[in-house]
C-alpha positions, 0 to 999 in steps of 0.5 A, spaced: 468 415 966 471 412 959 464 414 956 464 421 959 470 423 956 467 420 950 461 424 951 464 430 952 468 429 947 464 428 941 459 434 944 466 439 944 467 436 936 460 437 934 460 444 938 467 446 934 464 443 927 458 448 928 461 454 930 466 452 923 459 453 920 457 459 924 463 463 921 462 461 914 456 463 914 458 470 917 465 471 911 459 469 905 454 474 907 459 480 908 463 477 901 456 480 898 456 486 893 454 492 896 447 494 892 448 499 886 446 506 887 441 509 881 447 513 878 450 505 876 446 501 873 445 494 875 450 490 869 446 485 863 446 478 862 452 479 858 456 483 864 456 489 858 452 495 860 454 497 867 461 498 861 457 502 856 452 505 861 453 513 862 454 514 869 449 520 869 442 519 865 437 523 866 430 523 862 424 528 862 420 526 868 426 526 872 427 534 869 420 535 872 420 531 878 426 535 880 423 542 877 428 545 874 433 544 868 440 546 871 443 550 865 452 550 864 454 557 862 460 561 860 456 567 864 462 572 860 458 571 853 455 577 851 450 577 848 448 570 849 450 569 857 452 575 861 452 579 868 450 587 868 454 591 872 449 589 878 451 582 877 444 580 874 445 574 868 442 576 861 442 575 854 439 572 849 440 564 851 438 566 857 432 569 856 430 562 850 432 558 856 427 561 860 422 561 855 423 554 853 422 552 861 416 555 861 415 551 855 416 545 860 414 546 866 420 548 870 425 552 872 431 554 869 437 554 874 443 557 870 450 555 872 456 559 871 461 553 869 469 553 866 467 553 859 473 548 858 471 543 862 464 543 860 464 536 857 467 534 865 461 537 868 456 535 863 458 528 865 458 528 871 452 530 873 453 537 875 448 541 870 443 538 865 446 542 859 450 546 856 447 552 853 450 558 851 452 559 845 455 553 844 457 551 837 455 545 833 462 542 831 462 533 829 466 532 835 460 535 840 455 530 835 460 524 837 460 526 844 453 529 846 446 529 845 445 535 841 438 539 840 437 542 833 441 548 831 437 555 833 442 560 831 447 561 825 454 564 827 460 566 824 467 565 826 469 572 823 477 576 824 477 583 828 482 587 827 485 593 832 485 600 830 490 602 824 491 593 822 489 590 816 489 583 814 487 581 807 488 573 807 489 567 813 496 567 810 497 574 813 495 572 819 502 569 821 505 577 822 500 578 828 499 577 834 492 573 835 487 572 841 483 567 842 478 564 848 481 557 849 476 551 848 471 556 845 469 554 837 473 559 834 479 556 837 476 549 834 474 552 827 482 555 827 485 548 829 481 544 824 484 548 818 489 548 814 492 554 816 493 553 824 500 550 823 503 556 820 499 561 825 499 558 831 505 560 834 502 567 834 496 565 838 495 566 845 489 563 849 486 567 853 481 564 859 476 569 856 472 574 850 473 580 855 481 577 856 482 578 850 478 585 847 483 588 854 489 585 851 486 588 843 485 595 847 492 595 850 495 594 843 498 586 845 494 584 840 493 585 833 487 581 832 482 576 834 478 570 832 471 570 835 464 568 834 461 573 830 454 575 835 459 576 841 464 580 836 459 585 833 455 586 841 462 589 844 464 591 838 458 597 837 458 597 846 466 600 845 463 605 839 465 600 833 473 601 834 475 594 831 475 592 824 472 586 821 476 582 816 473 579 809 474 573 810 472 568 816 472 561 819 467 559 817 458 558 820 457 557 827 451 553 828 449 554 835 446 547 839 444 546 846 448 539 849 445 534 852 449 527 855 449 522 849 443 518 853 438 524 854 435 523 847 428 524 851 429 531 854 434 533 848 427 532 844 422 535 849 426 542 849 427 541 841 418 540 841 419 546 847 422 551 841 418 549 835 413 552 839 417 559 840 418 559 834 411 558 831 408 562 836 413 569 834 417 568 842 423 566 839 423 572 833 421 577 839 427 573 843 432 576 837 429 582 835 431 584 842 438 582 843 440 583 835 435 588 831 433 581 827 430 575 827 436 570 826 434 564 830 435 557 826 427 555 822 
């Protein structure tokens, strides 16, 4: 009998220990990391790059695989970006981006974006590029993969009817509309004049926010880019008056996430070849009677 409840109890041991092992076993394989998905790289030896990786990287062959370059946009911007009073998207960055694409073998999907948060939907994945007019400024260099300068604009000062403004001091007496986030904003606040006239500024979500307010006669002037300024001006017969003085060039760059180098390059070799060929000159003639485009 003894040795029965012995036996008995060195099997209830054993049995105990094993099902103590069983359960290890389980709580190791579940305490193991969940794979890594293709938008997180896997980190280096040194526990470095999953830091420093991008979320979002997209390379040529990933463009062509999926068949289309998906192309942020503020679809307001005459005459590089804009809808027709039957909504359809023309302009002349649309029709470079189509170009380009034909170049590359895919199709061009333009996506209408808030244009102050461009850098958001650019990292995130949610375009490919930013291409609409988009100047070239040293935070953009810093922040993105920038292809090369294709046109040159200027920060100019339209005037309404009846207003002259000699000087940017002048300025500080009337009341200015500017489209927030947009280059003319950047150029006013990195010169040495904006503290001074800052307090007469009102941004505006849009250019053609801004152009009503200065056909209602609430504002004086407006800082704009030069292309965009002078397309409306001559649709509305030329009422607006342009100052002498300016804020500046504008050189014009499609961006591109800081890791995309690859495809900022192929759309770069993409527009040599309009260039080369007379596609480009033809794209400008079209939208500003000359051939403007960056050589």
């Amino acid at each position: 009998m003894k040795k029965s409840i012995s036996f008995l109890l060195v099997l209830t041991f054993a049995l105990t220990m094993l099902a103590g092992c069983g359960g290890a076993g389980a709580s190791s394989s579940a305490a193991q990391p969940a794979p890594e998905s293709a938008a997180e790289p896997a980190a280096s030896a040194e526990g470095s790059s999953a830091q420093s990786a991008p979320a979002y990287a997209t390379s040529l062959e990933d463009i062509k695989t999926k068949g289309e370059l998906v192309i942020g946009l503020d679809d307001t911007f005459a005459p590089m970006g804009f809808r027709e009073t039957d909504g359809t998207l023309v302009g002349f960055d649309i029709d470079l981006a189509t170009a380009v694409c034909e170049e590359l073998g895919v199709t061009p999907t333009f996506q209408p974006i808030d244009w102050n948060a461009k850098e958001m939907e650019l990292s995130t994945g949610n375009i490919d590029c930013i291409w609409n007019g988009m100047s070239a400024t040293p935070e953009r260099q810093q922040s993105m993969s920038l292809s090369k300068s294709y046109l040159n604009n200027k920060i100019v000062v339209m005037t309404n009817t009846g207003v002259t403004i000699a000087s940017k001091e002048d300025l500080a007496n009337f009341n200015i509309g500017i489209q927030a986030g947009s280059a003319a904003l950047e150029a006013v606040q990195a010169d040495p004049i904006y503290d001074s006239i800052k307090g007469k500024i009102v941004e505006f979500a849009t250019y053609d926010e801004v152009i009503l307010d200065m056909g209602t006669g609430r504002l004086d002037c407006m800082v704009i880019d030069e292309v965009y300024g002078n397309y409306k001006n001559t649709k509305l017969g030329g009422k607006f008056g342009t100052a002498e003085f300016d804020f500046g060039d504008d050189l014009y760059a499609v961006g591109f996430r800081k890791g995309d180098t690859e495809l900022t390059g192929a759309v770069d070799t993409a527009m040599e070849t309009l260039i080369a060929n007379g596609k480009a000159a033809e794209i400008s003639n079209k939208w500003f009677g000359k051939d403007i485009v960056v050589k």
